[in-house]
C-alpha positions, 0 to 999 in steps of 0.5 A, a space after each residue: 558759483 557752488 565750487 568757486 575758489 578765488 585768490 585773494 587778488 581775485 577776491 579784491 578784484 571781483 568785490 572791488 575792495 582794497 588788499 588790505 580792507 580784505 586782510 581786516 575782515 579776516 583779521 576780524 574774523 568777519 571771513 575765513 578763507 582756505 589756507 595752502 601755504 601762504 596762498 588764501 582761497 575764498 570759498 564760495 562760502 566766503 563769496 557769500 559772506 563778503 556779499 553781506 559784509 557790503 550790504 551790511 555796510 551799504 545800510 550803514 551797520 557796523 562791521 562788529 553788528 555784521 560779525 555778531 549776525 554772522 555769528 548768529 548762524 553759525 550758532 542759532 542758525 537761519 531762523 534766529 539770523 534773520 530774527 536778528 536781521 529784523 532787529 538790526 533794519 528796524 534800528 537802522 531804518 529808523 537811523 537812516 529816516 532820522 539822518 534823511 529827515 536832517 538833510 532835508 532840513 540843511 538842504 532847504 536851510 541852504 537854499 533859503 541862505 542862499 536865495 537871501 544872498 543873491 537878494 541882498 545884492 
C-alpha cells in the first residue's frame, strides 16, 4: 500500500481500534496524518506506524517508550532504532518472564487449593 490514504472511519475499521483511541495516538503525536479540511488521511507512512504502536502494545510497551522509539527514527535513523528496539525487548522479555514465572506460580497454587478443597469434602 505505497500510495494507501485512508479515512479516519477506514483507519479505525481496518486496525480495529475505537475513534477515540485514534484521536489520542494523534493527540499524543504517536501519528500525524494528512489534513484537508476537517477530513484526516492516513498515509501509508501512518499505516506503518499504527502497526508498530499495536505491536509495541501487544509486548506490553508503554505508548510514551513506543513514541520515544518512534522518535529515534526520525532523529538518529533506522540503525540507532533498532539499537533502541534491542534495549526495550531485553528490558521486556525479562518482564514478561518475570510475570510468566508468577502465573505459573498461582496456577499450581490454585490447583493445589482446590485439589485440597474437594479432598476436604
Amino acid at each position: 500500500m505505497p500510495n494507501a490514504r485512508l479515512t479516519f472511519k477506514e483507519m479505525c475499521s481496518q486496525f480495529d481500534v475505537t475513534p477515540r483511541t485514534l484521536r489520542y495516538y494523534e493527540y499524543i503525536e504517536l501519528l500525524s496524518p494528512e489534513k484537508e479540511g476537517r477530513t484526516r488521511f492516513y498515509t501509508s507512512r501512518e499505516l506503518a506506524r499504527m502497526k508498530l504502536i499495536l505491536r509495541g502494545r501487544k509486548y506490553g510497551f508503554s505508548l510514551e517508550e513506543i513514541r520515544q522509539w518512534l522518535l529515534i527514527y526520525n532523529e538518529e535513523g533506522t540503525a540507532a532504532q533498532s539499537d533502541a528496539f534491542v534495549a526495550l525487548a531485553d528490558r521486556q522479555l525479562t518482564e514478561l518472564q518475570r510475570q510468566h514465572s508468577e502465573i505459573e506460580t498461582a496456577i499450581s497454587e490454585l490447583g493445589q487449593l482446590r485439589q485440597d478443597m474437594i479432598n476436604k469434602r
